[in-house]
N, C-alpha and C positions, 0 to 999 in steps of 0.2 A: 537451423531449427533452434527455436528458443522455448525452452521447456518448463515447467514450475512443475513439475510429479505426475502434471494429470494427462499427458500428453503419450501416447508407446509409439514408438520408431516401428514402422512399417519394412520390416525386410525385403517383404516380396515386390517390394515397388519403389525400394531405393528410399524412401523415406518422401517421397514427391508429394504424398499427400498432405503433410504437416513440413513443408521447407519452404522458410524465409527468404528464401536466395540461394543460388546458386549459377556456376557457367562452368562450361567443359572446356579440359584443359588435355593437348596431347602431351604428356610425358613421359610413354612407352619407349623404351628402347633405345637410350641415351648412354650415349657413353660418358655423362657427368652429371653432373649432382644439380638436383631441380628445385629450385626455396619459393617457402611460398613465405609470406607473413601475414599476421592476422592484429589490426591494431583495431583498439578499442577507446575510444578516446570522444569527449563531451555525448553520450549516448550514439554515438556511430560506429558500428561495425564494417569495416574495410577489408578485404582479402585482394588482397597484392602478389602475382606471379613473379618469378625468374626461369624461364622454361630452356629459354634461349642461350643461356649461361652468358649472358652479354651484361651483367651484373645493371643491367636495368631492370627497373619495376613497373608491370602493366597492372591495369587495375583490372582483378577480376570481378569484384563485385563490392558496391557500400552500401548499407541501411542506416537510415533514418532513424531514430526511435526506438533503440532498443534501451531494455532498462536492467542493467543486470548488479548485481549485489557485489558486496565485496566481501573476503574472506570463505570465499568457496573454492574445489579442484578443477583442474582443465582435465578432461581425459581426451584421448584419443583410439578411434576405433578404426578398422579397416575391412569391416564387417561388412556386406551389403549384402542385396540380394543374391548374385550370381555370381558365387566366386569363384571366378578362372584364374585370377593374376594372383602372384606374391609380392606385395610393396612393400620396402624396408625403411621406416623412420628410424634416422640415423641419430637424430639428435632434437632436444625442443627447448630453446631460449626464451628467458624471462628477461622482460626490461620492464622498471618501473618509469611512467610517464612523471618528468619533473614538473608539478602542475603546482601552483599556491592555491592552496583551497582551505575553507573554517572547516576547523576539528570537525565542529560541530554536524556540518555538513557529512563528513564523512563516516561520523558515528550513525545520522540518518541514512545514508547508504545502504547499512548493512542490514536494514528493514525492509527494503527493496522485493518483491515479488518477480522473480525474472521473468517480462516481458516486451514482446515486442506493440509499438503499437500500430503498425500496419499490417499484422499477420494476417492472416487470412483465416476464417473459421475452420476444421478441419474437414474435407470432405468426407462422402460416404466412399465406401471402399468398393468397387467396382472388379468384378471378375475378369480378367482377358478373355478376348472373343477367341472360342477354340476355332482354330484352322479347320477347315474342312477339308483342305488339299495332302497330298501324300507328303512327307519330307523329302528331302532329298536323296537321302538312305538307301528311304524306300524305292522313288523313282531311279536311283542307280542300279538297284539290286532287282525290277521290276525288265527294266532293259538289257541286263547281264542275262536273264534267266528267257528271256525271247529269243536274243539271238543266239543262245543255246540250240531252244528249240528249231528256230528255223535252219541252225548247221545242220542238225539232226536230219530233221526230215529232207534238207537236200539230200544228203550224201543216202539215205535210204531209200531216196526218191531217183538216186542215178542206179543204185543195186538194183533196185526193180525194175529200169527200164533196160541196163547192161542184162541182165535174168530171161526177159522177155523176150531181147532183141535174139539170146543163144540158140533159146526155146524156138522158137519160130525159123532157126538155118537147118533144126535137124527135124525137116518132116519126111516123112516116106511115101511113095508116091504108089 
């Protein structure tokens, strides 16, 4: 997501509404350390994995066109929609690209409006369709409470016929 102020980060939808890019990545449940890198270099945005710990780099995603200023913060968030997991950023490296470029250039830089130029407009924000079906919860605790019932009614349904069957050896004639 490439942001200039007027843009808000969509929590309840992962930010999907307003994101430049992106690819999914498994690195749940590892027993080592997972690098990603993020280079920014002549207006190209790259995000490069190591998931594998094979200290090779896969590319997860590059853009085109982005236009971002110089003399601003990186943050990092781990915020999203639905937070199940705990991820621990261990550490976050700065390297300056050794680039020859005019002063001058670089003082215009820092005039820059951060943008992308293939972003996408933002869409309209879109409800989730409610489920009309029961959860699974529901339907576990729906089937628990049947086959209650129908133990019941056997075992009341054998006393009635054991009851019946007593009733009927003692008639008097």
């Amino acid at each position: 997501m490439v942001n200039n102020g007027s843009l808000h980060y969509d929590h309840d939808r992962d930010g999907t509404h307003t994101q430049l890019a992106g690819c999914e990545t498994k690195f749940r449940n590892v027993e080592y350390e997972t690098i990603i890198t993020v280079r920014y270099q002549d207006d190209v945005l790259t995000v490069l994995t190591d998931l594998e710990n094979k200290r090779e780099w896969k590319e997860c995603f590059s853009v085109k066109g982005i236009l971002l200023p110089t003399g601003y913060y990186f943050g990092v968030s781990a915020t999203t929609g639905d937070l199940s997991d705990n991820h621990d950023i261990i550490s976050l490296r700065f390297y300056e690209l050794d680039l020859v470029t005019d002063p001058q250039v670089s003082l215009e830089r820092r005039k820059i409006v951060p943008q992308a130029l293939t972003f996408e407009p933002p869409r309209e924000r879109s409800e989730d369709k409610k489920s009309s079906g029961m959860s699974n919860v529901k339907i576990f605790f729906l089937i628990l409470f049947g086959m209650i019932v129908a133990v019941a009614a056997a075992i009341g349904g054998i006393m009635f016929y054991q009851k019946h069957k007593e009733n009927s050896k003692k008639r008097f004639y």
